[in-house]
Structure formats: C-alpha cells, structure tokens
C-alpha positions as CSV (number, residue, x, y, z in Angstrom):
1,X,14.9,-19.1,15.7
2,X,14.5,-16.0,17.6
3,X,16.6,-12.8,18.6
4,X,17.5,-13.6,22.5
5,X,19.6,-10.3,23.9
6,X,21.0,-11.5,27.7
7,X,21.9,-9.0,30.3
8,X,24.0,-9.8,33.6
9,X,27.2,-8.5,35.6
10,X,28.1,-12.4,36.1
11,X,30.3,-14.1,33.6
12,X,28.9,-17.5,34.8
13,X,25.5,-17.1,34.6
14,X,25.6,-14.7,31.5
15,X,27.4,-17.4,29.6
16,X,25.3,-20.6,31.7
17,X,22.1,-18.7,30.1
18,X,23.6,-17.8,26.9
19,X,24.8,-21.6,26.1
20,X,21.4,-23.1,27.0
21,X,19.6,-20.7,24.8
22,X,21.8,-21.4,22.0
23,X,21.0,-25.2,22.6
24,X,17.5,-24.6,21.7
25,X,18.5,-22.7,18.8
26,X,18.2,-19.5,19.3
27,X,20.5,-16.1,18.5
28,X,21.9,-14.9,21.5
29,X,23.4,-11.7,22.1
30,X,25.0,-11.5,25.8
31,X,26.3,-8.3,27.5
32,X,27.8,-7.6,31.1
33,X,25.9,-4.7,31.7
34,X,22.5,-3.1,31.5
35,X,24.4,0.6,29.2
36,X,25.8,-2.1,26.6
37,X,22.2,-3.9,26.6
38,X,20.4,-1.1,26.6
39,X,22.7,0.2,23.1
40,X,22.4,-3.4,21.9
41,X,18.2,-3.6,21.9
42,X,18.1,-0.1,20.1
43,X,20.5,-0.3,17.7
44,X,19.6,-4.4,16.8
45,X,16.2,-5.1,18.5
46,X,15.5,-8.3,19.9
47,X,12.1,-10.7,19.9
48,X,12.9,-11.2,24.0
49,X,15.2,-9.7,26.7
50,X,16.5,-11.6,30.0
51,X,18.1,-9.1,32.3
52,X,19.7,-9.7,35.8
53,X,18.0,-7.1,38.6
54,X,21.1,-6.7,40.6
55,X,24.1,-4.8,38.6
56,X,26.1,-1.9,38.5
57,X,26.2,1.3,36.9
58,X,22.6,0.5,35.2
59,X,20.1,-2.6,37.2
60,X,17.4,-4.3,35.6
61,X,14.8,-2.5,36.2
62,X,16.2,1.0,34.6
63,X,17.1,-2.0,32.0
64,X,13.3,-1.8,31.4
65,X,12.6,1.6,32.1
66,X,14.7,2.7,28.8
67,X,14.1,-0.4,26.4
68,X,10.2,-0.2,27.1
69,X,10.6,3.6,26.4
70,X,12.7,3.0,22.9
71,X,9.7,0.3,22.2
72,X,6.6,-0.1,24.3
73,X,6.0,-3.9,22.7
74,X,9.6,-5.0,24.1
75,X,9.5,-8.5,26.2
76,X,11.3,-8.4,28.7
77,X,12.2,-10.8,31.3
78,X,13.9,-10.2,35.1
79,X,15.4,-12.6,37.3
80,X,17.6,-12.0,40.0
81,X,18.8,-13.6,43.3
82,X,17.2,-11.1,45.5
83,X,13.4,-12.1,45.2
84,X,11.3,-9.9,46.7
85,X,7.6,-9.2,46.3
86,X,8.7,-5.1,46.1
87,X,11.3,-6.0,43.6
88,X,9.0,-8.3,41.8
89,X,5.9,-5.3,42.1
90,X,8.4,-2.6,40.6
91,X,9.8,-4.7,37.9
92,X,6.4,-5.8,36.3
93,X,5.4,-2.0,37.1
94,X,7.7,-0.6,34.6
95,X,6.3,-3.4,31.8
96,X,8.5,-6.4,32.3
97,X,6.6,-9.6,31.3
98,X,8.0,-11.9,33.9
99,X,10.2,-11.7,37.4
100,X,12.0,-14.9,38.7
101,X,14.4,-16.0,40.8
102,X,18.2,-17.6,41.0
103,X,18.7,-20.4,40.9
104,X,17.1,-21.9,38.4
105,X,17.3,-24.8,36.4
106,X,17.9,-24.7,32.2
107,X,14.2,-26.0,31.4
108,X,13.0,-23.1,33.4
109,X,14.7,-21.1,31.9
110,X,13.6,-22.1,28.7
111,X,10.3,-22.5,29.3
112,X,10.1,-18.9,30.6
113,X,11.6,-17.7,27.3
114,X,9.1,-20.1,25.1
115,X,6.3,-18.1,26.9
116,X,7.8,-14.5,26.5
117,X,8.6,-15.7,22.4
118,X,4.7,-16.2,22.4
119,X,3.7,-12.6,23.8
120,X,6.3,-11.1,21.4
121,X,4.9,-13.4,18.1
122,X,1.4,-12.1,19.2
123,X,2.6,-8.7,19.6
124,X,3.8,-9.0,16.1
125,X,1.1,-10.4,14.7
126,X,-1.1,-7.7,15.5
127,X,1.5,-4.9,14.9
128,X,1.5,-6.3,11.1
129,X,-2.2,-6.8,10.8
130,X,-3.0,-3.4,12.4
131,X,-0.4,-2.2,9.5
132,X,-1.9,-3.9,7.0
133,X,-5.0,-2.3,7.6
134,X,-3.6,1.3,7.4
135,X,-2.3,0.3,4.4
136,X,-5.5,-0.6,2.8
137,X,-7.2,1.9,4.0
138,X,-5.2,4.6,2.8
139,X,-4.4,3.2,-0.2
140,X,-6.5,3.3,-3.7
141,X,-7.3,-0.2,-4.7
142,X,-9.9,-1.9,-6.7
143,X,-12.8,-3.6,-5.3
144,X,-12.2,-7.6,-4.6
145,X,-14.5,-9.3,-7.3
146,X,-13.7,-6.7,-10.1
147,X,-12.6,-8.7,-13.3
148,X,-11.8,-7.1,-16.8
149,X,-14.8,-6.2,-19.3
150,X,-14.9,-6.9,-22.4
151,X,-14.9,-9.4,-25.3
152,X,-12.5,-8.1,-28.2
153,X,-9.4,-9.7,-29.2
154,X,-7.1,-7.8,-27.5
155,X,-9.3,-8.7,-24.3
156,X,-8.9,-12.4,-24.9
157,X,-5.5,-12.2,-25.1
158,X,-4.8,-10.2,-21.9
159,X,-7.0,-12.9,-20.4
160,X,-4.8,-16.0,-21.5
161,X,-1.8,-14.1,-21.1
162,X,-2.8,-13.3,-16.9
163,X,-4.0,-16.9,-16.8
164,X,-0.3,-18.4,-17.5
165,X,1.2,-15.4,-15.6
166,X,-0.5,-16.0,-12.7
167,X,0.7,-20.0,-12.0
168,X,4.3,-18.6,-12.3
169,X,6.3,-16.7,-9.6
170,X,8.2,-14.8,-11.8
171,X,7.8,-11.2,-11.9
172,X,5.3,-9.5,-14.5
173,X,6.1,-5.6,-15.7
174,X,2.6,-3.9,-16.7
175,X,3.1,-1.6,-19.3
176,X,-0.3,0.5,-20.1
177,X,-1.4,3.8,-20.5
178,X,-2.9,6.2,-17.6
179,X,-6.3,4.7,-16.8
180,X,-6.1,1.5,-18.8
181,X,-6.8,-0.9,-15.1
182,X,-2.9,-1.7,-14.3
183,X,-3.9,-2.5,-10.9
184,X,-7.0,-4.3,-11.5
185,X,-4.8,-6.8,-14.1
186,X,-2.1,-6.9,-10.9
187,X,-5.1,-7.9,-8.8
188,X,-6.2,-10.7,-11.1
189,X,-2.4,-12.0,-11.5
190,X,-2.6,-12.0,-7.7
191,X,-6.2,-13.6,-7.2
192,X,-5.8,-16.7,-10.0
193,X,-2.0,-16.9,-8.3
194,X,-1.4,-19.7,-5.0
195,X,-0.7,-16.8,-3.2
196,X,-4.4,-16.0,-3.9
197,X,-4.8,-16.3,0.4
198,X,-2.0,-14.0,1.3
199,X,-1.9,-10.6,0.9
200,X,-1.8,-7.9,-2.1
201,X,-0.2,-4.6,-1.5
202,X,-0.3,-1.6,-3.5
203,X,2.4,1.0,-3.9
204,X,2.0,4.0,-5.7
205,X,5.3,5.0,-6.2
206,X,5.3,8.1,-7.9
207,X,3.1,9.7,-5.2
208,X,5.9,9.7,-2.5
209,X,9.2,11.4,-2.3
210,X,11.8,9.3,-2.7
211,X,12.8,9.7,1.2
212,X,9.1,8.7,2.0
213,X,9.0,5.7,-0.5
214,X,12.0,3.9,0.8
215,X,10.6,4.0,4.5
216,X,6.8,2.7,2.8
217,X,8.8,-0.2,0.9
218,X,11.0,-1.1,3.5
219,X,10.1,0.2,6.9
220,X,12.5,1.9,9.2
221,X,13.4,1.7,13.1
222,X,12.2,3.8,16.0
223,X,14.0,7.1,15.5
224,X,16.0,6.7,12.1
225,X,14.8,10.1,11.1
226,X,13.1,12.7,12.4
227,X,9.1,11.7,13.0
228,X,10.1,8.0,13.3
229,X,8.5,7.2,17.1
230,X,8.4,3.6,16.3
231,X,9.2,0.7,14.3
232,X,7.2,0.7,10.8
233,X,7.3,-2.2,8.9
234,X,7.5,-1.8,5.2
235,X,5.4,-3.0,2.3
236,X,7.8,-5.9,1.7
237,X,7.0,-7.1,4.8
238,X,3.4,-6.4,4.8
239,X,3.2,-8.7,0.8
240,X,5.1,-11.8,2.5
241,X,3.6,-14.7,1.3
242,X,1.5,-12.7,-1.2
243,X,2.2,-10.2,-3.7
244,X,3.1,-6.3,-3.8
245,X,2.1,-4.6,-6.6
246,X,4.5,-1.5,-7.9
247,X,2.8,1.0,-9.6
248,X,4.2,3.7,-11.8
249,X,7.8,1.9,-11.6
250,X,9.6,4.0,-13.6
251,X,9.1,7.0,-11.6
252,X,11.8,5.6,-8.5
253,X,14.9,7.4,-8.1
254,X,18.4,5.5,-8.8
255,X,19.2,4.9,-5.2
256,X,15.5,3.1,-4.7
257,X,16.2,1.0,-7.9
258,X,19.4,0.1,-6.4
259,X,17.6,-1.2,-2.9
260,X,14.9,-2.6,-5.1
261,X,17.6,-4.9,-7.4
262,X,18.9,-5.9,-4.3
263,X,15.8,-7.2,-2.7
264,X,15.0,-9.0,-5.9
265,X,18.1,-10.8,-6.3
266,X,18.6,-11.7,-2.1
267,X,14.5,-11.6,-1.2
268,X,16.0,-9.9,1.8
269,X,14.9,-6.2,3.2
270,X,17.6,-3.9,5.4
271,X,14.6,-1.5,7.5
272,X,15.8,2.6,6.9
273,X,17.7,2.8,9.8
274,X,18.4,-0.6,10.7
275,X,21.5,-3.0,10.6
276,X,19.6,-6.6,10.3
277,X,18.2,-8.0,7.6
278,X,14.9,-9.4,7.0
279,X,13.8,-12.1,4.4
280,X,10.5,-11.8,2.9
281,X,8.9,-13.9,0.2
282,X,7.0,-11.6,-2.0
283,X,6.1,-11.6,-5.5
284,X,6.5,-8.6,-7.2
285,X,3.9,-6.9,-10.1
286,X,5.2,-3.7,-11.2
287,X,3.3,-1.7,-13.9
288,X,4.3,2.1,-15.7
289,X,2.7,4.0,-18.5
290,X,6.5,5.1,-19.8
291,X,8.8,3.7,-22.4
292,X,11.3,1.5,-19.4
293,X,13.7,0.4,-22.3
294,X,13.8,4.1,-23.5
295,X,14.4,5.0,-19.9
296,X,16.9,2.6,-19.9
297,X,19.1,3.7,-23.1
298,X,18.7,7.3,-21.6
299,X,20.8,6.4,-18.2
300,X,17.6,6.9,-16.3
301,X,16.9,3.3,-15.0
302,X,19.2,0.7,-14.1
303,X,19.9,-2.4,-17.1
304,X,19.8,-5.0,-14.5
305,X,16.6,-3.6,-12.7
306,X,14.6,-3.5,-16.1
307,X,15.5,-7.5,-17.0
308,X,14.7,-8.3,-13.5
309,X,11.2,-6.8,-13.9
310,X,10.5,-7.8,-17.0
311,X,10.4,-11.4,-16.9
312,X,6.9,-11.6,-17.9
313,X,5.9,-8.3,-20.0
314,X,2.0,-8.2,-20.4
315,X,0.5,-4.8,-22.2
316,X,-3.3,-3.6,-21.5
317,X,-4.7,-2.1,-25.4
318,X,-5.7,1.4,-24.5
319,X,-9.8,1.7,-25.4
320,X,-9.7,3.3,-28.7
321,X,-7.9,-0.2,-29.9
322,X,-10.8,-2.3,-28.9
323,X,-13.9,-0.3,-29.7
324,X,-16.3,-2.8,-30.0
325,X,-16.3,-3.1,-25.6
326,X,-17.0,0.5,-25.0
327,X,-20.6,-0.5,-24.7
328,X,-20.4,-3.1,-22.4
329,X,-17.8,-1.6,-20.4
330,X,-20.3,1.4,-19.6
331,X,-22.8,-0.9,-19.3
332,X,-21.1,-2.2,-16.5
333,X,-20.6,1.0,-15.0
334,X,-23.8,1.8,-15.0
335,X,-24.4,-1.5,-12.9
336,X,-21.4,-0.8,-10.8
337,X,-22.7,3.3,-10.4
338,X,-26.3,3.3,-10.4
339,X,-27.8,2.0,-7.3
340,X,-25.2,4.2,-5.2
341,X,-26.1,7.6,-7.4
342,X,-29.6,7.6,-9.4
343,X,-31.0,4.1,-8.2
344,X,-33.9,4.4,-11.0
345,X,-31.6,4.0,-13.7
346,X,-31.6,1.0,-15.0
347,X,-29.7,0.9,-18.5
348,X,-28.1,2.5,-21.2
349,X,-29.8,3.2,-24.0
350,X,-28.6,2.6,-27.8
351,X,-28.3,6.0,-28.6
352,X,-26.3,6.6,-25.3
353,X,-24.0,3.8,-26.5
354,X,-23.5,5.3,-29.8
355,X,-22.2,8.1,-28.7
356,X,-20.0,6.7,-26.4
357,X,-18.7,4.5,-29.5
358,X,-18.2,7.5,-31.1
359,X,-15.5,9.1,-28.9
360,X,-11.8,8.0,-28.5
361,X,-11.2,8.5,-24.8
362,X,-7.5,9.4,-24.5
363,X,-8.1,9.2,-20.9
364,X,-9.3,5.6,-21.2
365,X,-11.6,3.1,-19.5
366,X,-10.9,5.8,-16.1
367,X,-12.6,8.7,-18.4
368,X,-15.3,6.3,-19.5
369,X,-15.7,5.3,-15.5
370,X,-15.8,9.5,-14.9
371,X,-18.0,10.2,-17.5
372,X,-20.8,7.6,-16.5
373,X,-20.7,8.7,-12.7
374,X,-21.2,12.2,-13.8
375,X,-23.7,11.5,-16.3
376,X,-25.8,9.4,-13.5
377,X,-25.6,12.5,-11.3
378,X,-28.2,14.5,-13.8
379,X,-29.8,11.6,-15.2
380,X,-33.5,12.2,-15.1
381,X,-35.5,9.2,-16.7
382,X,-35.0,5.8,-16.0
383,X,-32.1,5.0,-18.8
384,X,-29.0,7.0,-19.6
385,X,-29.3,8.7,-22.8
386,X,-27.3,10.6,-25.2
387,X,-28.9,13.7,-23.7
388,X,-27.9,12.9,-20.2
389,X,-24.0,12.6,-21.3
390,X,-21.0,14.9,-20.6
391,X,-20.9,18.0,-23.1
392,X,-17.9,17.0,-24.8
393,X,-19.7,13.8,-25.9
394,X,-22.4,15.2,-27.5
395,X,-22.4,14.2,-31.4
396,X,-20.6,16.6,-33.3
397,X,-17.2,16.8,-30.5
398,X,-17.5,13.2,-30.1
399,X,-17.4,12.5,-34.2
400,X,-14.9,15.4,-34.5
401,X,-12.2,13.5,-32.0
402,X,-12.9,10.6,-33.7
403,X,-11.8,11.9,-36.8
404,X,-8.5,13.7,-35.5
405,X,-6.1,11.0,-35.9
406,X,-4.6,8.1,-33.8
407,X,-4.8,9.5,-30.7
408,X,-7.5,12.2,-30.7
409,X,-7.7,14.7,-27.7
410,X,-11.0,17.3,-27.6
411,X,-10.3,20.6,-28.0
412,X,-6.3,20.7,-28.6
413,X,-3.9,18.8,-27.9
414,X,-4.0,18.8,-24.2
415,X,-2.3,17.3,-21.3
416,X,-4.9,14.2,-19.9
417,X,-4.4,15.7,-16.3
418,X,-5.9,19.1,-18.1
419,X,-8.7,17.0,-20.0
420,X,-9.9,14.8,-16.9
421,X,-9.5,18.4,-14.4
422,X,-12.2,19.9,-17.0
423,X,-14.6,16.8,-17.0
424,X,-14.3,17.4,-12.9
425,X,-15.2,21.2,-13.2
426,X,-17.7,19.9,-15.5
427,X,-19.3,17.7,-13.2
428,X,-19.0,19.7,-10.5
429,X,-20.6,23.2,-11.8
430,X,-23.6,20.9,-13.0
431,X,-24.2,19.5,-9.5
432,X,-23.8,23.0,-7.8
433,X,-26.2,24.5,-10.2
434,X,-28.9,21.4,-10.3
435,X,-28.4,22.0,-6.1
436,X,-29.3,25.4,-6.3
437,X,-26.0,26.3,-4.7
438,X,-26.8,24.3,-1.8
439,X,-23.3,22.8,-0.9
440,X,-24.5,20.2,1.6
441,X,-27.1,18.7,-1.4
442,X,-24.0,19.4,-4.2
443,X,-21.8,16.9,-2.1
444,X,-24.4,14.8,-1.5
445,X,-25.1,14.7,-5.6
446,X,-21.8,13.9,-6.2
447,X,-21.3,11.5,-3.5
448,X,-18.5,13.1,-1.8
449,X,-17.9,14.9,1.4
450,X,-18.9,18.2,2.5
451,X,-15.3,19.6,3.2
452,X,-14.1,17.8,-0.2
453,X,-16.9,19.5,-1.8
454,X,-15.6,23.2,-0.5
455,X,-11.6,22.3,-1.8
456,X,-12.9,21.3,-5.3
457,X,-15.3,24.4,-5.3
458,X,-12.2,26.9,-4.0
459,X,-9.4,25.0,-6.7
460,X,-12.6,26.0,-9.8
461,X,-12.8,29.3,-8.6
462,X,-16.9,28.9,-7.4
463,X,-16.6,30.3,-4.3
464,X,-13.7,32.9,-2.6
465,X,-10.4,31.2,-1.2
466,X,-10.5,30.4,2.7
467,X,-14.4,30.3,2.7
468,X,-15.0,27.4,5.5
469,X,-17.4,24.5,5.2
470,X,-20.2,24.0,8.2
471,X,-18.8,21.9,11.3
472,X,-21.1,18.9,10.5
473,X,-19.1,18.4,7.6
C-alpha cells in the first residue's frame, strides 16, 4: 500500500480517481485545490502525487514548482484536458515524472501510478542506502570478522551465553565496563542472529545532545528545526530487518526513554517533525557501563524502560578477572597491529607477556589495544619486548598496581579518561621525539593524519596554540 495524494478542481474526476486508487489498495488523500495539496504533501508526504494542470488560484504546474522545492525526490504526476506539447515541455521541466491527458480510462490510470510507485521505491532505496553509508562511515564500529579472544572461564561463558542470545529476538542489555568490547559482543549477537543479512547500526548515545539524538534515532521531516533541508531517516529505519545497537543506554534523557518505550512496545517510529507513523522491525542491543537498576531506584530511568531492555542481561568480565587471556589477547594485537605499523615484528616475547600479566588494566582490553599500538610504534627488533612497552608497564609500576587492591589504578586514583589521555601524551611525545620533531614523519609513525597530528600536539601543550599544519595535510 502506498501514500497516493490527488489534486483536482473537479469533484467528479477527483473522486472517479480517488475510488479507483482505493480499489487497488492504496491510501488516498484527495484535495480540490493545488494550496490544500501543496499543505497536505509537506505536512504528510506522499510516495506519489497526481495533480490536474488546469485549476484555480494554484495550477499544476506551480503544484510542482513548490512540492519539488519542499522535496526534490517528490513523484509527481500531471494530467489535464488541455494537452499540449508546451504544457507537456513545461510540466516535465519543473520535475514532474509524467504528463497525460483526459480522458482516460481506470487501468491507465493505474498503470501510470504503478510506474511512478516504482521511481519513488527506487528513489527510496537509494536515499536509505546512501544513509546507511553515512552512517557507517561516521560511526566507530568494529571490523566485520572480529570475534572475542580468549579462553578463560568467564570467556566460555560469554560465548554460550551470545550463542543462545543470538537465536532469540528478544532484546539483550550489555552491562560492561569502559573498554571491555560492548559492541564487538553486540556485533556477534547480531552476526550468529537470522538477521545476520540485514543491517547492524550503531548508536552512541551519549555522544549526542539529546535534541540531536532523537533526530539520529528517529529521523525528522524537511524543515522540523532549524538546519533540517530534507527528510533524514533515523537509525530505526536504517536497522529494519536487522539490528541497532544502543550504546551507553543509560546516558538518554527521560523524554528519549519515553519515545524509546514507545517504539519498543508498538515497533512503530513518529519522524521529529512528522505526524505519520512508521513501523520498523528492529532488534534492539543496548549496552551501558552504569548501575541501570541503581539508575532506576534513583528516579533517573524509567521502571518500564529498564524490564523492556533487560530481557536478556549478558555481562562482559573486565580483564583483571580473567588473567590468564592477557597474553593471547596482545598476541592478537600484535597480529591485528603489526603489519599496518612495524611490519618486521612478528611476536611477543615471554618477557613482554609477563609484564603485561603483571598489570591490572583499569582501562581494559581498549588500554591493552592502546598500549600494543604504541609499543609497535618504537619497536626496534623483530619481537615486542618488555623493553619496547609503555613506561608505566615497566616491572616495578606494573607489580605495584597489581598489588593495590581490586581495582588498581597507576599513580592515584585517577579518572580512566585521565589514565588513557596520559598513555596518548605518552605515545605521542615518543613519536615526535623518535621523528626528530618532524610532524609530517610523527603522524605518519602514529598512523594518523597530519592535521590530527597538530590538534593532539596543541591539546599536550608541544607546540603554541593556532600554529597551522602544511596544506598537504
């Protein structure tokens, strides 16, 4: 069934094209003149518009003038009783699909819509794929083929645990630290799921105001806020038939989590903006390093919300719980790493592992990931040694957090963002010196850009604010 808005001045043939329309099963909007079909399209949309030429206070083709304006993919149709080739020329001119003529019969008719419904499906295809692939490519997902290393306990659990979670459709709340792989385990549930063929959408939501994260989830109409120049479909939208994956879940304000219940419970989206309602068939994975049930008790996130989301609860073991895959998990980094920063690298020695072993890394698998990277970068021989690590995993500071407690953190007890910031400096100051303060070879070290190179450099205080990188950068 599609959206059909009809246009025309004459009762008979508005209602003669409305009923046959209907007959086919379609939703038809009719209006007697070209100002109320002109407020219908932009307040309701439509997948096709049929508009008579000849009418009065607005004709057909100003009919396409302003809805091609308010949406340049609009299909529109004209037909009128005074077929002319200039008429015909000018219609098509300002972007209407097809021009024909009165009288005509009802399978005409309908045959001429069928054809304009295809044009508009394509239309939509593309729109979708083309926002697809602005979402991937701005946001920060894990490579396709990426599984979960290691061979402890807790590992083998999380395993079986995705395995059954993935054949069900219910939805599964990730609970985890910062940097424990939410989104990699939200990728597997996806991948071993039947949805495995349709998409996987990632939303980080507490990067984006809440103004800005109701617009990514649901979309919004041309000009339902300032900046809106056209129709945006939403994540929902973009995840139908697959699954969209909510990150940092607890972070959404109560007016999202009210929008958010209510798309769970109807599996129907209401675009910012927008009066219609769009059903979508999307799994949801939502993940959050905080305490939800806390969050909960505190007034801070709705009951109903929580129960929905928590139908499957699956919890990722931070690293210092499972020990015993530090090794292999830099091992694999070193895989993963090597042949994109120090290609004659080949492995990691023992007494590289050991030390490794002997740290607790509060910042988790993503400070182990950091810390190999940055160790390949200064790497000399052809395996990574004990030598070639970070500072603050040198023998003595690693032993020393070790021996701090549960949850250890070097040098004080320290925010992570402050602990992971330093390892950056770190890293970076290394590079620049080893480069000779050369920034073109320093980005190139660290495998980054030029002009990201000079923002990090600026934010550490290594060269003066509002110094400018080359124009080849």
């Amino acid at each position: 069934m599609a959206r059909i808005l009809v246009i025309d001045d004459n009762d008979t043939m508005r209602e003669g094209m409305a009923v046959t329309l209907k007959k086919s099963g379609h939703d038809v909007l009719a209006f007697r003149s070209g100002v109320e079909g002109v407020a219908a399209y932009q307040s309701k949309g439509a997948d096709v518009v049929v508009t008579d030429l000849k009418m009065e206070l607005m004709d057909g083709i100003e009919v396409v003038k302003r809805i091609r304006a308010h949406d340049g993919g609009a299909v529109v149709l004209v037909v009128t009783a005074f077929g002319t080739i200039e008429t015909a020329v000018e219609a098509m001119r300002q972007g209407a699909f097809h021009f024909f003529t009165k009288p005509f019969k009802p399978e005409e008719l309908r045959a001429h819509v069928d054809s304009a419904l295809e044009l508009a499906r394509a239309r939509a295809r593309v729109n979708r794929l083309e926002a697809h692939h602005e979402v991937l490519a701005t946001d920060t997902v894990r490579e396709r083929g990426n599984a979960l290393v290691g061979d402890s306990e807790p590992m083998k659990r999380l395993h079986e645990q995705v395995r059954r979670a993935a054949a069900s459709e219910a939805t599964v709340l990730i609970h985890g630290e910062s940097g424990t792989g939410k989104e990699l385990v939200a990728r597997m549930l996806h991948e071993q799921s039947p949805r495995k063929s349709g998409p996987f959408v990632v939303t980080h939501c507490a990067a984006l105001a809440e103004t800005l994260l109701e617009s990514e989830l649901f979309g919004h109409e041309r000009g339902s806020f300032t900046g809106a120049v056209k129709r945006k479909l939403g994540r929902f939208e973009l995840a139908d038939g697959g699954t969209l994956f909510l990150d940092e879940i607890g972070e959404i304000s109560p007016a999202v989590q009210t929008k958010l219940l209510r798309v769970l419970q109807q599996k129907e989206i209401q675009r910012v903006g927008g009066e219609d309602t769009v059903k979508v068939d999307v799994r949801v994975v939502s993940a959050t390093h905080r305490d939800l049930k806390a969050l909960v008790e505190a007034k801070q996130f709705r009951e109903d919300l929580y129960y929905r989301l928590h139908i499957v609860p699956l919890t990722l073991p931070p690293l210092r719980e499972r020990p015993e895959d530090i090794a292999q998990l830099a091992r694999h980094f070193v895989a993963k790493h090597a042949p994109r920063i120090n290609p004659k690298v080949g492995r990691l020695s023992d007494d590289g592992a050991s030390a490794l072993a002997r740290y607790a890394w509060p910042g988790n698998v993503r400070e182990l990931e950091n810390a190999i990277e940055q160790a390949l970068v200064f790497c000399e021989g052809n395996e990574l040694t004990e030598k070639d690590l970070p500072a603050f995993l040198q023998s003595s500071a690693a032993l020393a957090s070790r021996t701090q407690g549960a949850l250890p953190i070097p040098h004080g007890d320290r925010p992570l963002n402050d602990i992971l910031e330093d390892l950056e400096r770190q890293l970076i100051e290394r590079a620049y010196e080893k480069a000779k303060k050369v920034k073109t070879e320093t980005a190139r070290l660290l495998g980054i850009k030029t002009s990201a190179l000079y923002y990090k450099l600026e934010k550490y205080g290594f060269i003066q604010k509002g110094e400018k990188p080359p124009d080849d950068a």
